[in-house]
N, C-alpha and C positions, 0 to 999 in steps of 0.2 A: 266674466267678460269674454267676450269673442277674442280670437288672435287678433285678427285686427284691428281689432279697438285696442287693445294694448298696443302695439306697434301704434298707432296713430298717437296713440299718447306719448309715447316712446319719443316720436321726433321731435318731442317739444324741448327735449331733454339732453338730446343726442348732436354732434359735434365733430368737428376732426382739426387736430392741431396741427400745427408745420413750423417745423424751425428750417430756418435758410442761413448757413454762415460761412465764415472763411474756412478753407481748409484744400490749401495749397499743398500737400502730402498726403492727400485719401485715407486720411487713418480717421474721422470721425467718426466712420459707418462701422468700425467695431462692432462685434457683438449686435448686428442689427441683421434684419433677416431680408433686408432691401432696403434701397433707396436710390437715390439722382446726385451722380456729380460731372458736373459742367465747370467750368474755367475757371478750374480752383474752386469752386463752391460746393457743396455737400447739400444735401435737401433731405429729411427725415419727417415724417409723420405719427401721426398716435392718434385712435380715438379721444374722443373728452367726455363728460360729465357736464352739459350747461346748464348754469342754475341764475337766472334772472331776480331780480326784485321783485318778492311775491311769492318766486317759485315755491318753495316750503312756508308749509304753514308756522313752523316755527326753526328759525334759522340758530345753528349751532354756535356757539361763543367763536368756537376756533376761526371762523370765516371772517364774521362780524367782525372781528379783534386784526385779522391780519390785513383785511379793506379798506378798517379805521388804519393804523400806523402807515398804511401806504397812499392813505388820501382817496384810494378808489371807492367809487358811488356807483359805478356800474356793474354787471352783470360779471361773475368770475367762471372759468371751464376749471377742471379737474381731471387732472390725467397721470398717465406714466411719467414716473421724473427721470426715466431712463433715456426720453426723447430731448431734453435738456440737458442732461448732464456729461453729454461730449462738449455743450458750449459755452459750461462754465469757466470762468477765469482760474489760471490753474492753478493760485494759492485753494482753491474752492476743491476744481476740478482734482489734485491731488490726495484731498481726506475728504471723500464723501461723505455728509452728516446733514441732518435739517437744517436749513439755513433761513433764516427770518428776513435775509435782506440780501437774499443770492443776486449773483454780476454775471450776466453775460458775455463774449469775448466781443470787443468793437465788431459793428458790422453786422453780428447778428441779429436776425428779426424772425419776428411770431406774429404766426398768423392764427386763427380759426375761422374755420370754414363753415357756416350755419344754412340750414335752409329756407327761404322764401318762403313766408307765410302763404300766398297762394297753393304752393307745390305741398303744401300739409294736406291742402285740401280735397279728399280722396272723393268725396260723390262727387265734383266737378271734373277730376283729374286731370289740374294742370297739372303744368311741368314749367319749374323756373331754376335758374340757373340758379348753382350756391353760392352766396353771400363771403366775401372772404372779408375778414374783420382784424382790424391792428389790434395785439393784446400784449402782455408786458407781464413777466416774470415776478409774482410778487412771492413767492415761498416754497419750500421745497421740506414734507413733514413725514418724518418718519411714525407712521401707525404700527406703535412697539406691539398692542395684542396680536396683533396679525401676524407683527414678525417673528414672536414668541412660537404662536402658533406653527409656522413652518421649520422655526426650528427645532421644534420636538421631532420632526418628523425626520431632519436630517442630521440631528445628532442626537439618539436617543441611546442611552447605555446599552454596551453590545448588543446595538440592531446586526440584526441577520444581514443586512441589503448595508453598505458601508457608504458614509456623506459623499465619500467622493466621486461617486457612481452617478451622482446628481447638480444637476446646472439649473438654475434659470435661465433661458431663452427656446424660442422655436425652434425646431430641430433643425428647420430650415434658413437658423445661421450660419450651421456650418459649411452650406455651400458659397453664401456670401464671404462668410470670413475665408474662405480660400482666393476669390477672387482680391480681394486685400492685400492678403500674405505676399502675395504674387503680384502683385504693383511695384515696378520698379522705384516708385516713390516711397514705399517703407522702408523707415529706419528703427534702428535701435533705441534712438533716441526718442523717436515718438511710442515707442513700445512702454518706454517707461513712463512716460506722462501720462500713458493712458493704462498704466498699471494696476489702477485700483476696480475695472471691470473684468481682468482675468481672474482674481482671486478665487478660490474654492471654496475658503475657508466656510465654514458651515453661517457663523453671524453675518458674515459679508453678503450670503446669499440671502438669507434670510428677511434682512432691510432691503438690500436692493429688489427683492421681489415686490415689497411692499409700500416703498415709499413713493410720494404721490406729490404731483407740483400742482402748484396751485395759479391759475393765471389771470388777470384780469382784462375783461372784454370792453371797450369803448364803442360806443356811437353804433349800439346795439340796442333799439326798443322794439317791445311789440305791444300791440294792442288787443291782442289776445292771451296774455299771460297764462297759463293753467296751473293752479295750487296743486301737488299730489302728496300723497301719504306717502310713509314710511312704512317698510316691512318690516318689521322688530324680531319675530322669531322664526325661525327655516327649521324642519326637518327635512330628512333622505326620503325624496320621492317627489317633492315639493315642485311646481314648473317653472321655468326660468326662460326669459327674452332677454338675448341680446342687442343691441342694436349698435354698430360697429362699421368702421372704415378699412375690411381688407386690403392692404397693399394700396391704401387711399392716394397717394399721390404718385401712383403710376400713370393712375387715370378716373380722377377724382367723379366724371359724369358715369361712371359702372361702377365702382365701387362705396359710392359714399352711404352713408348710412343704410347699411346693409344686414338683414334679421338674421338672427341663428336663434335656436330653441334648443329645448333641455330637458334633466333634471338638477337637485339638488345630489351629488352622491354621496355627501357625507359631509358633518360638521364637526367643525375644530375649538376650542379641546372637546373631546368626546364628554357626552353626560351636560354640555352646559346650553341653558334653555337661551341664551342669546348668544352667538357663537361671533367671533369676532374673521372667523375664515371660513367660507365655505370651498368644498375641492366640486366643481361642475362636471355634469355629465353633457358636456354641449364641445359640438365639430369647432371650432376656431379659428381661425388663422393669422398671419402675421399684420399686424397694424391695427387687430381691436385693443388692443391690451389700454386699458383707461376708461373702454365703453360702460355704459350705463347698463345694471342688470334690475331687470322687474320682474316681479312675480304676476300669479296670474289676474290679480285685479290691477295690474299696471301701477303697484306701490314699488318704492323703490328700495330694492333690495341693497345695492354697492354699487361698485364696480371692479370691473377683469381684469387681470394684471396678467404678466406675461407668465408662462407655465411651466410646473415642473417637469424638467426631462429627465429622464434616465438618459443617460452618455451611452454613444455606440447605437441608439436604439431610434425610433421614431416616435416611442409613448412617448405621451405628454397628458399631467395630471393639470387640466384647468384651476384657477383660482381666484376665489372673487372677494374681495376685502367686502365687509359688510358696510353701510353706513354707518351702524351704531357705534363700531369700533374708529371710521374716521372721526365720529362727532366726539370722541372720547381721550382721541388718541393722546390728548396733554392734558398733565396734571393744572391745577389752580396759578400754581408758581410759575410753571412756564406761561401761560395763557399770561399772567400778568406781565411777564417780561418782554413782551412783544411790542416793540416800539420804541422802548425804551434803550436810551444810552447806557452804559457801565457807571455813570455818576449818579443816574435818576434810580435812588431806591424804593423797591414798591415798601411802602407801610401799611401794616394790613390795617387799620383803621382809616385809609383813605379812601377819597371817594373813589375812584379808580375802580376800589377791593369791592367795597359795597357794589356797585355795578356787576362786579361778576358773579357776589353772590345772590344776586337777586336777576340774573339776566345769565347767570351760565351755567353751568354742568347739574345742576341742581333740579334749574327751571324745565332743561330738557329732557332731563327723568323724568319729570314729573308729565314732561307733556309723551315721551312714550310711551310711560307707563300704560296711560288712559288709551293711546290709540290703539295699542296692541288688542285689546281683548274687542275693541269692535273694526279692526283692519284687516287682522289675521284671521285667514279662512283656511285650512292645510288642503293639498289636492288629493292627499294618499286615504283609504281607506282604514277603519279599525282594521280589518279585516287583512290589510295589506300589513300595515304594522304591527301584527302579530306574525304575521310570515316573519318578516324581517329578526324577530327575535330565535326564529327555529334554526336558524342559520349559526352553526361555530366555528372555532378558529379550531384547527388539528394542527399538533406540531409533532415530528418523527425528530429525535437528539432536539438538536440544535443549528439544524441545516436549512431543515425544509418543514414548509408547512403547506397548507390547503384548507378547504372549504369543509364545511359536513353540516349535513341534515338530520334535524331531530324526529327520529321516526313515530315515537312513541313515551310515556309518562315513564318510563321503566329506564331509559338511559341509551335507547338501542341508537345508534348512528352510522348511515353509510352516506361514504366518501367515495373517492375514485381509486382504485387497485394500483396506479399508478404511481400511487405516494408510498405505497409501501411495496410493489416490487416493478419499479421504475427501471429495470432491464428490457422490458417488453419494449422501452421506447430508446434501447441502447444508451442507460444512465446508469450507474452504479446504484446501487440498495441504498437506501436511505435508512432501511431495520438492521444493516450489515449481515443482512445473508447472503452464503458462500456459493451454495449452490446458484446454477443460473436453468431455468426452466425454458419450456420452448417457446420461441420469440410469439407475437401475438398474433401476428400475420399468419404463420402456420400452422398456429394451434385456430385460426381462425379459419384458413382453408380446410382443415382439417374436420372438424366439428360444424360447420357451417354456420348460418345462424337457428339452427331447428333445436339444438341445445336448452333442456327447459332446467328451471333449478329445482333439483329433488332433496326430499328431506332427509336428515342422516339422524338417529338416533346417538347423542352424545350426553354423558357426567356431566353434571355442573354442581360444583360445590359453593353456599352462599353465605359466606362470615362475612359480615358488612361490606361484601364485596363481592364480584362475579367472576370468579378461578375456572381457567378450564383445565381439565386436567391431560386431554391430547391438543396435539398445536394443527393448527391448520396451515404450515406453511410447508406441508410436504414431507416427510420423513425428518424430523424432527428438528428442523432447522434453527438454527441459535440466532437468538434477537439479545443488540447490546444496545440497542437506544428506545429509549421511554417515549410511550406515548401520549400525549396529554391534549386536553381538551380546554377550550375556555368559553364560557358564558358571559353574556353580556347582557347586565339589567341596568342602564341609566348609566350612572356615573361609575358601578360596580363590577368588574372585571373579577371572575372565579377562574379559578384554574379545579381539572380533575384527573387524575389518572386512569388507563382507559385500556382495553387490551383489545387484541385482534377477535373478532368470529368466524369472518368468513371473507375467502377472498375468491373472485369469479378465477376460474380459471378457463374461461371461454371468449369467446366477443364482449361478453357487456364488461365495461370497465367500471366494476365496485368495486365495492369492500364495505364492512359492516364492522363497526368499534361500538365496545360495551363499556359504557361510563361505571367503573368501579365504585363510585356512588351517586345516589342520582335525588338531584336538591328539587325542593318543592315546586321551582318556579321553571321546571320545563313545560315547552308551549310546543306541543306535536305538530308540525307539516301535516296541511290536509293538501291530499293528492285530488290530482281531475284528470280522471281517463280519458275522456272523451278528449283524441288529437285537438290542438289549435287546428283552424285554417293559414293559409298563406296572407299574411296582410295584417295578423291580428297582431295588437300590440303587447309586449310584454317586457319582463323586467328580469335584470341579472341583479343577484345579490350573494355577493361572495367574499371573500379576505385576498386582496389582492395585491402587489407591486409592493408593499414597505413594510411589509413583515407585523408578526408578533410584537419586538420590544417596539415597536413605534406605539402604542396602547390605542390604535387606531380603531374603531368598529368598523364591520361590515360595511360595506361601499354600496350603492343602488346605480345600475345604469338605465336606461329604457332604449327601447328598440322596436323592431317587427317581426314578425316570423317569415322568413326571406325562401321558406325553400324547405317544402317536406319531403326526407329519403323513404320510400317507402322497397319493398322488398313483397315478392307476389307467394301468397297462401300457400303456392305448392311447395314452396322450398321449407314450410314447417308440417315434417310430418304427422303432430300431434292434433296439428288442427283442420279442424272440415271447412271453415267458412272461405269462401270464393272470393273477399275482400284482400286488397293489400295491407299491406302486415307495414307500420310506421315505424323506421326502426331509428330515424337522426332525426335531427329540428335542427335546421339553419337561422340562425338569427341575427339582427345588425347592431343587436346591444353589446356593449364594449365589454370584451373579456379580457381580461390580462392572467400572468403570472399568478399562482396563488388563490385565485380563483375555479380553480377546478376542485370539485365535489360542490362547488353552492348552487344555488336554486333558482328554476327559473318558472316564474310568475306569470301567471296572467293577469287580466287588472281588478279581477277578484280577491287574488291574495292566494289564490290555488295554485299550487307547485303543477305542472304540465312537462316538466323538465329537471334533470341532472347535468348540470355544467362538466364535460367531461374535455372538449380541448377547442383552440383555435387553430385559425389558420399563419403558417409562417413562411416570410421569402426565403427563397434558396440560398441566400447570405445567412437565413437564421432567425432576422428580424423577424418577430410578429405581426398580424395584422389583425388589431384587437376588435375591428367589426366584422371579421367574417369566423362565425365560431359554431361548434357543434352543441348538441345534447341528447341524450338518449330520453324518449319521451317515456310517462308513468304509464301508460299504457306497456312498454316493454319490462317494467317492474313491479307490473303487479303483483307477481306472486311475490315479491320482497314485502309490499305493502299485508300481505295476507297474511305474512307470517309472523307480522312486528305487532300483534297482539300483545295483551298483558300476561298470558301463558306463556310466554315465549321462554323465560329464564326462569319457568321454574323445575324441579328436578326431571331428568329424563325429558328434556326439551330439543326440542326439531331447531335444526341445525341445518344451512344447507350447505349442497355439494354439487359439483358439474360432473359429471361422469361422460 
């Protein structure tokens, strides 16, 4: 389908909630990255999820179940329970937890804000004002896989990157929460009441990323209802539409359902074919978090929730709870106890039970099952998901890690020179070498870029393994930390031990590790010399921001090629032709952390690029869309040499001279 036919389909779907309540001491906006307070009232917003009578072809127990107990027959939205849960009553408000029959604080009121069936109407293009609609707090459900899911990621046994380092919210809370702090109406005492949204703790963040209110809409019909599919299984590379309420009720006629696009960059747990969290590669900003996510035949994928940060920083890892995982989110026994008093016990031979086993978790397996295999169409190529597998994790001790490309069937891998002698960018050795060589900048004035890589005749001895017997790190330099590699097939994570070959000691930032042994299922990097142009789209795929022990695969972002450095023929003496010489790719695909040495794609599936750094403010901060790469065209000769002769005896080796 076109974008816009997704989007047109999208706003049938799409919504924006608003809570409006007391809050005579300006502490409800906590942890919120904007909102409106007037005469003691607070006003907060969120994307929703609208789902009508009709809307799915087959509607999940959990909805059905919570609509029954609350007598609702109308249309219910779906959103962040984070925009509710300042206006809970504070037996509620102080143990945050799913609540079957959550209370509001007197006075509070919900709205959602829908749009004009005319204003859908794109070949005519009206324009009608959004509909605001009374709706009512009917449940508030913790989606445990989703939460599970993020909890791996922020508490995984001696992860490199530590939980604490990590929040849930827009980075651009913390300018809100200063405005807060700084109200002479905060106290201590409201500090504590609203104690259970500071916590760090790893499960606390985990739910609250995830958890999702459910709200019921009145005296909302339409006459055009649209039934849509379900998107059942997502891979990385997959396209994704948001449709979302930025900063919605600042100024709800510019921001109301408003599009962002994407990709998938990665699904949570790793290796599983329906994945209950996806981490998005899509711009966001404050007030979609609850928006509806589709894929590209406009089936619907979840919805967004607010994002992972790193503290101190401005990344933010998107995250989109799937459907499959809300429709699943409770077991049988909970579902039955919805409604129900503490006196009324379900008996599982009643009708009640029979009902849900013939009308729930069962039924709607049976009915995914079936749509998956004629719903799901994936956007990424074979071609592209073989790249994706050439891509590994490098780890130096237990510090640091990075990216690396499989060159060849043989085990050969270059990285970036950086990871293993990280002085050039004023870090200390990650290999623990003593000596310090000359910085990069000088050995780069020095050498210019005319420097070509020559071959060195060097021993290699091969007892089920590749020994070298002199080191290339310079007059003999002592390495105390192990290098290891890891593969990634499905659900299969390998680790391998790995030694140095070759490190540039010029401009180009590599380096080349030889898998000390090399398992059947390597899948070589096919390179493509011929430069991108400026405009063309392409894709980052690297190990980035949560380390190793998180058991996280490769991440995908997409982007453009924003900007080719090129450098003019005379300044290489070696060569005749009158063309400029390409020697960086600028691109807008998201780089982070840990991401240097992986690959960068075209939509072929052809490496064009070596991820070698981003750009960062003069605070330090990164700025994960403006980033470098040195294109295959300036490594070919690396490509030339990573034959399958390469390691065997009296093998060409290279060197910078």
């Amino acid at each position: 389908m076109a974008l816009h036919e997704v989007a047109a389909a999208a706003r049938d779907l799409s919504a924006m909630a608003r809570i409006v309540g007391p809050d005579p001491k300006a502490v409800k906006m906590r942890r919120q990255a904007f909102h409106l307070h007037q005469s003691g009232s607070t006003t907060l917003s969120a994307s929703a999820l609208l789902l009508l009578p009709g809307s799915l072809a087959e509607p999940p127990p959990l909805l059905d179940r919570i609509c029954a107990a609350h007598g609702h027959a109308g249309g219910v939205a779906l959103t962040s329970a984070s925009l509710v849960e300042p206006f809970l009553v504070a037996e509620q408000r102080s143990n945050p937890s799913q609540e079957f029959q959550p209370k509001l604080v007197p006075e509070a009121r919900l709205d959602v804000v829908v749009e004009n069936e005319e204003a859908r109407n794109i070949r005519d293009e009206k324009s009608g004002v959004p509909r605001w609609l009374s709706a009512r707090l009917l449940a508030i459900v913790d989606v445990s896989a989703s939460a599970d899911s993020v909890l791996s990621l922020l508490q995984h046994e001696g992860s490199l990157t530590r939980s604490s380092s990590w929040d849930v919210c827009w980075s651009l809370t913390d300018v809100n929460q200063k405005h807060v702090d700084n109200d002479a109406r905060y106290s201590l005492e409201s500090n504590r009441n609203n104690a259970y949204v500071e916590s760090t703790e790893p499960p606390m963040l985990a739910k609250s990323a995830t958890r999702i209110a459910i709200l019921g809409v009145s005296n909302f019909k339409s006459s055009n209802t649209r039934c849509i599919d379900v998107s059942l299984m997502q891979q990385r590379g997959d396209s994704l539409l948001i449709m979302g309420s930025p900063f919605g009720i600042l100024s709800p006629a510019h921001f109301f359902n408003s599009i962002s696009v994407g990709v998938v960059a990665n699904c949570l747990p790793p290796g599983t074919a329906r994945s209950p969290l996806l981490m998005a590669d899509v711009h966001c900003l404050p007030g979609m978090e609850g928006a509806p996510v589709f894929d590209k035949n406009s089936c619907l994928v979840g919805m967004l929730m607010k994002p992972l940060r790193q503290r101190g920083s401005s990344i933010e890892v998107q995250l989109v709870i799937t459907w499959d995982a809300i429709c699943n989110a409770w077991s049988s026994n909970k579902l039955e106890k919805i409604g129900q008093t503490p006196s009324e016990l379900v008996d599982d031979k009643s009708s009640d039970c029979t009902y849900k086993e013939s009308c729930g978790a069962h039924k709607y397996r049976r009915f995914v099952s079936n749509s998956a295999n004629s719903l799901n169409q994936y956007d990424i190529s074979p071609s592209l998901t073989e790249a994706i597998s050439s891509v590994v994790l490098v780890t130096v001790g237990e510090t640091s890690w990075a990216s690396g490309i499989i060159l060849n069937k043989n085990g050969l891998i270059m990285t970036n020179a950086h990871l293993l002698e990280p002085w050039r960018f004023g870090r200390t050795s990650s290999l623990g070498l003593q000596n310090k060589i000359t910085s990069f900048s000088e050995e780069h004035i020095r050498e210019r870029e005319n420097n070509r890589l020559q071959p060195q005749k060097c021993k290699v001895s091969n007892e089920d393994a590749v020994k070298h017997e002199v080191t290339l790190f310079n007059l003999g330099f002592k390495r105390d930390r192990a290098i290891s590699v890891r593969l990634d097939h499905g659900e299969r994570q390998t680790w391998y031990n790995a030694s140095v070959v070759f490190i540039s000691k010029g401009p180009l930032d590599i380096a080349l590790l030889q898998m000390e042994k090399t398992p059947i299922e390597l899948c070589a990097i096919r390179p493509e010399f011929v430069c991108p142009t400026a405009g063309s789209s392409v894709y980052v795929v690297g190990h980035g921001l949560l380390g190793p022990r998180s058991g996280l695969c490769s991440s995908l972002s997409s982007g453009v090629v924003s900007k080719i450095v090129k450098i003019p023929s005379t300044q290489h003496s070696q060569l005749s032709s009158n063309m400029d010489i390409p020697v960086m790719l600028q691109t807008t695909a998201a780089v982070h952390p840990g991401a240097s040495g992986g690959v960068l794609l075209n939509s072929l599936g052809r490496m064009v690029g070596l991820i070698t750094s981003n750009a960062k403010h003069g605070g330090g901060s990164t700025i994960p869309h403006l980033n470098f790469s040195i294109p295959c065209k300036s490594l070919e000769m690396v490509f030339n040499y990573s034959g399958p002769t390469v390691f065997c005896s009296n093998c060409l080796l290279f060197s910078q001279h």
